[in-house]
C-alpha positions in Angstrom: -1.7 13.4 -10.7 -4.2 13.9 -7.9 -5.0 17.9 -7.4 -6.6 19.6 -4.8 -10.0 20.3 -5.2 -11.9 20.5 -2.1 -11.4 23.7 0.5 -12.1 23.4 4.2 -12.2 25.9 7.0 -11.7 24.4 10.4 -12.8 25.9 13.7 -10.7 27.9 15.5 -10.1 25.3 18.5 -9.2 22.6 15.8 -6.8 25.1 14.2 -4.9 25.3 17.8 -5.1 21.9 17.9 -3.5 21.5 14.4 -0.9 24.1 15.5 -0.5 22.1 18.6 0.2 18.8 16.4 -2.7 17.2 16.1 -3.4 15.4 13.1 -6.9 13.9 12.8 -10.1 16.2 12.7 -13.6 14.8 12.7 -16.5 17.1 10.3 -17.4 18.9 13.0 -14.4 20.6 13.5 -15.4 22.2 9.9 -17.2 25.4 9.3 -19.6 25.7 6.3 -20.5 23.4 3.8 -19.1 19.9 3.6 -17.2 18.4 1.0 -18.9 15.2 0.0 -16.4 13.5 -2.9 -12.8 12.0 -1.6 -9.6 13.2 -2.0 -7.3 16.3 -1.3 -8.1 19.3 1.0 -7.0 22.5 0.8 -7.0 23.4 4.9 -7.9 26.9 5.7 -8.4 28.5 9.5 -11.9 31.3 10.4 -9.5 33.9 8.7 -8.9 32.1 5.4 -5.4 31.6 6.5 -3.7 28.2 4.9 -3.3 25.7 7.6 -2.1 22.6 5.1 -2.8 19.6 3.1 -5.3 17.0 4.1 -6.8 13.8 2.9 -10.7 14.4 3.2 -13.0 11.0 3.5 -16.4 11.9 4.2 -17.8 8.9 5.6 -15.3 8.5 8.1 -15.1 9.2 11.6 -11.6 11.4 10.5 -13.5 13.8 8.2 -9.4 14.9 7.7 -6.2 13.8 8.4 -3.3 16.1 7.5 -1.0 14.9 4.8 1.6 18.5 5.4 1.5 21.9 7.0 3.5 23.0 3.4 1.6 24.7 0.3 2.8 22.1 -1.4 1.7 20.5 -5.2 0.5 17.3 -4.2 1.4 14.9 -7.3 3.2 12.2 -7.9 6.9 13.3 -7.3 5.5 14.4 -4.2 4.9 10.7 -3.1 7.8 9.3 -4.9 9.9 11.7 -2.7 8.5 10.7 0.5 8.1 6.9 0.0 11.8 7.2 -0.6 12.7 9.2 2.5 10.8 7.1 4.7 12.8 3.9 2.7 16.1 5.5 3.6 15.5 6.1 7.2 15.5 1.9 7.5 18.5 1.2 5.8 19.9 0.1 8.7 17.2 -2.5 9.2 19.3 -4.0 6.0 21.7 -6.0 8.3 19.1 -7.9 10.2 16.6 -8.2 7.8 15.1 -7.6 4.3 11.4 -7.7 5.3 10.4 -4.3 7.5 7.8 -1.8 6.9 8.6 1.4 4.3 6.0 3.7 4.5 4.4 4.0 8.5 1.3 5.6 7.6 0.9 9.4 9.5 4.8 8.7 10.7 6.1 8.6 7.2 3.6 11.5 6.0 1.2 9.3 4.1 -2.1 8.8 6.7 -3.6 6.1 6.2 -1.2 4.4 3.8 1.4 1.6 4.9 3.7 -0.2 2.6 5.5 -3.2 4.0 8.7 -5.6 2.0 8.7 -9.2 1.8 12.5 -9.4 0.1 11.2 -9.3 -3.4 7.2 -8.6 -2.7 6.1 -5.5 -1.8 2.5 -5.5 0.1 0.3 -2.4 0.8 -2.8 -1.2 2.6 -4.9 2.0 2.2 -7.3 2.6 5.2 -9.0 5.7 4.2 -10.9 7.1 1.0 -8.6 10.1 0.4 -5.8 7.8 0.2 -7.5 5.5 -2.0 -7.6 8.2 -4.5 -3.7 7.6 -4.8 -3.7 3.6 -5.1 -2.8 3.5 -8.9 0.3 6.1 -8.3 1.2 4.1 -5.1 1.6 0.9 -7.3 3.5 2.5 -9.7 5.9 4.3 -7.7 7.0 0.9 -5.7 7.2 -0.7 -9.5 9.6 2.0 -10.4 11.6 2.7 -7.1 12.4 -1.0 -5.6 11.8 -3.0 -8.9 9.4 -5.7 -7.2 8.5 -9.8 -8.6 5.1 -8.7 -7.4 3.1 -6.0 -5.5 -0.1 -7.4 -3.2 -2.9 -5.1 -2.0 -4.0 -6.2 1.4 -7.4 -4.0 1.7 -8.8 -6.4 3.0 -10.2 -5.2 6.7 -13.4 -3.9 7.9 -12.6 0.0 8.6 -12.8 0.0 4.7 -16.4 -0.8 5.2 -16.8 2.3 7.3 -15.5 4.4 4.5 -17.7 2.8 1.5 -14.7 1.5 0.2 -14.8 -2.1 -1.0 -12.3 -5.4 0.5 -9.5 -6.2 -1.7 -6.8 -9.0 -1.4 -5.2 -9.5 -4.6 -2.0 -9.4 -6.5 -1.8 -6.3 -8.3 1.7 -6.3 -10.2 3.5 -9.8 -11.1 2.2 -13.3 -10.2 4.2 -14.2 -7.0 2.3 -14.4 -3.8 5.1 -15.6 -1.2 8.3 -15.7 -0.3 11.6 -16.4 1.8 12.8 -13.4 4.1 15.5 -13.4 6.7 15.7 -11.8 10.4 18.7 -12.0 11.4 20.1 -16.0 11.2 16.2 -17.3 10.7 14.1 -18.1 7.3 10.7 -17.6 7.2 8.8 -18.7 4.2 6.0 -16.1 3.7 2.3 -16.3 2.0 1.9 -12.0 1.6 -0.9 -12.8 -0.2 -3.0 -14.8 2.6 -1.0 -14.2 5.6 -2.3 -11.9 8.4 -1.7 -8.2 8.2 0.3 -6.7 4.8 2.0 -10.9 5.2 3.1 -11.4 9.0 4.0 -9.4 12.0 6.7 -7.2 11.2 6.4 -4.9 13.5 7.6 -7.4 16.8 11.1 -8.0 15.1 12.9 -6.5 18.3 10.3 -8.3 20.6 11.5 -11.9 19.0 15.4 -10.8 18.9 15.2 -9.7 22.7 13.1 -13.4 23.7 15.8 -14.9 21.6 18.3 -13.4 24.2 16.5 -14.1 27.3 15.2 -17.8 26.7 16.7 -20.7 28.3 15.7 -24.5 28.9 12.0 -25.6 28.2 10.1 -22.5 26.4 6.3 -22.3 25.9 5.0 -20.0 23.3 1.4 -19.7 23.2 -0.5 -17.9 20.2 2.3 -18.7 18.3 0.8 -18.3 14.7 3.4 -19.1 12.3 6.5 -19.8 14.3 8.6 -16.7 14.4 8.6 -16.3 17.7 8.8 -20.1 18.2 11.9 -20.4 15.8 13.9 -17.1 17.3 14.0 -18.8 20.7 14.7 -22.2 19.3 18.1 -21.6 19.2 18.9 -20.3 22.5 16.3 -23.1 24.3 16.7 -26.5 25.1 12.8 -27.3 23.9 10.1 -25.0 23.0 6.4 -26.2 22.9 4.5 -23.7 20.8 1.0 -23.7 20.9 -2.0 -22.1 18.7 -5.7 -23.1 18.0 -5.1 -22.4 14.1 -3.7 -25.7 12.1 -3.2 -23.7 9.0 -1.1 -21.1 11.4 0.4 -24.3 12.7 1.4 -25.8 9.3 3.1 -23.0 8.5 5.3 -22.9 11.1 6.3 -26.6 11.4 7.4 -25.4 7.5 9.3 -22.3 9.3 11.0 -24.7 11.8 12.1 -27.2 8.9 13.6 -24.2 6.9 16.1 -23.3 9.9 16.6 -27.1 11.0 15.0 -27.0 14.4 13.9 -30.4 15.9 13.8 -28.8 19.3 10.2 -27.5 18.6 7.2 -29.1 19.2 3.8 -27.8 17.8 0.6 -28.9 19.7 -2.9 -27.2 18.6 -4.8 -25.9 21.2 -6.7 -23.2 22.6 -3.9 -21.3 24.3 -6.1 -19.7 26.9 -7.5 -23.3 27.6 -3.8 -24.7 27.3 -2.4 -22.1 29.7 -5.8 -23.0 32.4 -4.9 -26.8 32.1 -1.2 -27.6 31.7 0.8 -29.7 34.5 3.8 -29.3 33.8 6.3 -26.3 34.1 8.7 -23.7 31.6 11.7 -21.6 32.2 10.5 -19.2 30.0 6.9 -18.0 28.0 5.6 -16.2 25.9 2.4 -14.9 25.8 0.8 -12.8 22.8 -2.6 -12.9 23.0 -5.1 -11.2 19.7 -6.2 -8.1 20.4 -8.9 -7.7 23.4 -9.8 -4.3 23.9 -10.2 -2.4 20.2 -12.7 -0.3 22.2 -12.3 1.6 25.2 -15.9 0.3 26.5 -14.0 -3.4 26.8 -11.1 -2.6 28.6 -11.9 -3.9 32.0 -12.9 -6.7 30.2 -9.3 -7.0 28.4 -7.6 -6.4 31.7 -9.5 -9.0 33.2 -8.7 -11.6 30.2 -4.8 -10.6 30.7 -4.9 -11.3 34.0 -6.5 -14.8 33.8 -3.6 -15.8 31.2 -1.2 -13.9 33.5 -2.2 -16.0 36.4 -2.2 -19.2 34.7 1.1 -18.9 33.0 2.6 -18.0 36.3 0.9 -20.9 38.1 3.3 -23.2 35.4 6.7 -21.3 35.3 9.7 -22.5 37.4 11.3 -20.6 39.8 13.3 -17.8 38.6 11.3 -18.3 35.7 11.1 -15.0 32.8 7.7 -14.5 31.6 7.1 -12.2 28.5 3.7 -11.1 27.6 2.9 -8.7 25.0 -0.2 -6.8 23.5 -1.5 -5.2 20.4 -4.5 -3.6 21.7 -3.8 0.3 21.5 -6.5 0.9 24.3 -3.7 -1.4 26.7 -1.3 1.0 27.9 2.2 0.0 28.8 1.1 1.1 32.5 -2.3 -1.0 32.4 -0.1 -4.0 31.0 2.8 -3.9 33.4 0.1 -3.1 36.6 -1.6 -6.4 35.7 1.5 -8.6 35.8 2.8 -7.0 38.8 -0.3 -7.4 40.8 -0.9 -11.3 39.2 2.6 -11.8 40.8 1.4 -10.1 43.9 -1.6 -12.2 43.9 -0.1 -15.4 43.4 2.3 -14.7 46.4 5.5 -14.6 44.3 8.2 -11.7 43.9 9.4 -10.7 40.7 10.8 -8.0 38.3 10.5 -6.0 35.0 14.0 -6.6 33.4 12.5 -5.7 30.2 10.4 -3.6 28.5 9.4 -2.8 24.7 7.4 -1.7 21.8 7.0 -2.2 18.1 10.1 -2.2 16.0 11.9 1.3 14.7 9.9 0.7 11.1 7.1 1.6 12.8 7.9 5.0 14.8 5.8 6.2 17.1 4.2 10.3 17.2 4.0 12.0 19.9 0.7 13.7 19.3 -0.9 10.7 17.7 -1.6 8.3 20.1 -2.8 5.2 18.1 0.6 5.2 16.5 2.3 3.6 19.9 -0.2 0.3 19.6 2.3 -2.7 20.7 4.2 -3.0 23.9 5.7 -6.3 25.7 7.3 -6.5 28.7 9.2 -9.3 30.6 9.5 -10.1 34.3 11.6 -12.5 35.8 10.3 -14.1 39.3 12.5 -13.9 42.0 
């Protein structure tokens, strides 16, 4: 059980903020003296009035983020109830696949806390030290609710730097590491242990299952990492080169395209952006999905600049009435800033064209209206007339 032992009082803007629906506070948004150990925060407004529950990390640019507006005992049923609440609210993810994400961080009531399935592996990630204070009840609430072969902790990314906490990537319950999971008619064998993220890219499930509709003839997939995307539009194209600069991100998904019997994809590995710049011949359809380019705001010009280069080129190869899908992870990349920089690439390159699509991560992964960073991927596709 993890009790409350630190009291904060914030300033009377934050507390209209809070009131507002803001979640995130920085320390100085706090009157008096700072607490300086991790872990639960009673919140209080000027007047000693309660405000709510927070996780407090000291080190960290979010001096608070708020857990509930509720006096409410934070303890381990406390967790167990909302990790299966937020499980429940995907049930219906059950008929297209048994991999998704179960707990969505600030969306699901746990800040800084996501907890993804792999069929019979369960993965997590704590981003914050307040939430770290909660790792061994986490663990054992997963153990007792979904009855894993093995739970992985995936700490291991740099913001856990920023709040003195150290980089873990281990298995922490059982011995397996991967897996098989399914979305919707495809396989995908799955290393949760040294994959990217919690184990792969959950969160574009929809993106794939809407390519998967719109691909036809010869497909190009660039970045394609391990082959989801790749395989998804296998079976609606005639051939799909899928290109990435990674060969261990290329081995896997040659073993991805074995598991569902396609021989229609070919894997070449390449710099996509060079790829893209230097390729003669032409595609119905691709797909672009570049890494993240603008985690600051400071490089965003920059980003936009780097989108519209691979915008440009991919459009210099696709055929007429053509589809090209792009999509980004970088929060700082708006929907608008994304879809204003195909449009004007297709201006540019004296073509005519259309959004018939647009998207964002899948429904595991809902979005807050008051917190921002939540909304982080968006794709669109346009279709050149």
């Amino acid at each position: 059980m993890l009790s409350v032992h630190s009291t904060v009082i914030l300033e009377n803007a934050a507390a209209k903020r809070l009131a507002d629906g803001v979640l995130w506070f920085s320390e100085r948004e706090v009157v008096g003296r700072l607490p300086r150990l991790p872990g639960i925060a009673r919140v209080l407004d000027k007047r000693k009035r309660f405000l709510g529950l927070a996780f407090l990390s000291p080190k960290e640019r979010y001096f608070l983020r708020m857990i509930t507006r509720d006096d409410a005992t934070i303890d381990r049923a406390f967790w167990r109830e909302l990790i299966v609440r937020a499980n429940e609210r995907r049930t219906r993810l059950s008929d297209i696949t048994d991999a998704y994400r179960v707990v969505y961080s600030e969306s699901d009531g746990m800040p800084s806390v996501v907890v993804d399935r792999y069929n019979d592996i369960f993965s997590f990630q704590i981003t914050s030290a307040g939430a770290e204070q909660i790792k061994a009840d986490l663990v054992e609430i997963i153990t007792e609710i979904f009855h894993p072969e093995s739970i992985v902790e995936k700490d291991d990314i740099a913001i856990r730097g920023t709040e003195g906490l150290p980089r873990i990537e281990k298995v922490v319950y059982g011995q397996k590491r991967g897996t098989i999971v399914r979305e919707g008619d495809q396989l995908f064998d799955v290393d949760v242990l040294g994959g990217q993220k919690t184990g792969a890219y959950l969160d574009y499930r929809g993106i794939r299952l809407k390519a998967r509709d719109l691909a036809r003839g010869d497909c190009l997939d660039a970045f394609c990492y391990n082959g989801w995307f790749s395989c998804q539009i296998a079976r609606a194209a005639r051939h799909v080169t899928a290109v990435d600069s990674s060969q261990s991100a290329l081995d896997a998904a040659i073993v991805n395209a074995r598991l569902n019997k396609h021989q229609n994809v070919e894997f070449v590995k390449a710099d996509a952006f060079d790829y893209l710049a230097e390729c003669d011949r032409s595609f119905d359809f691709i797909h672009i999905d570049p890494p993240a380019m603008a985690k600051e705001h400071a490089k965003l010009s920059q980003a936009v600049h780097g989108y519209g280069k691979l915008i440009s080129n991919a459009l210099r190869i696709l055929s007429h009435d053509g589809i090209l899908m792009i999509s980004s992870c970088s929060h700082k990349i708006s929907e608008r800033i994304l879809e204003t920089a195909v449009l004007d690439c297709i201006r540019k390159s004296d073509l005519s064209g259309e959004v018939i699509w647009r998207g964002i991560q899948d429904a595991d992964h809902p979005v807050m209206r008051h917190l921002p960073e939540s909304l982080y991927l968006k794709a669109l596709a346009v279709q050149i007339r």
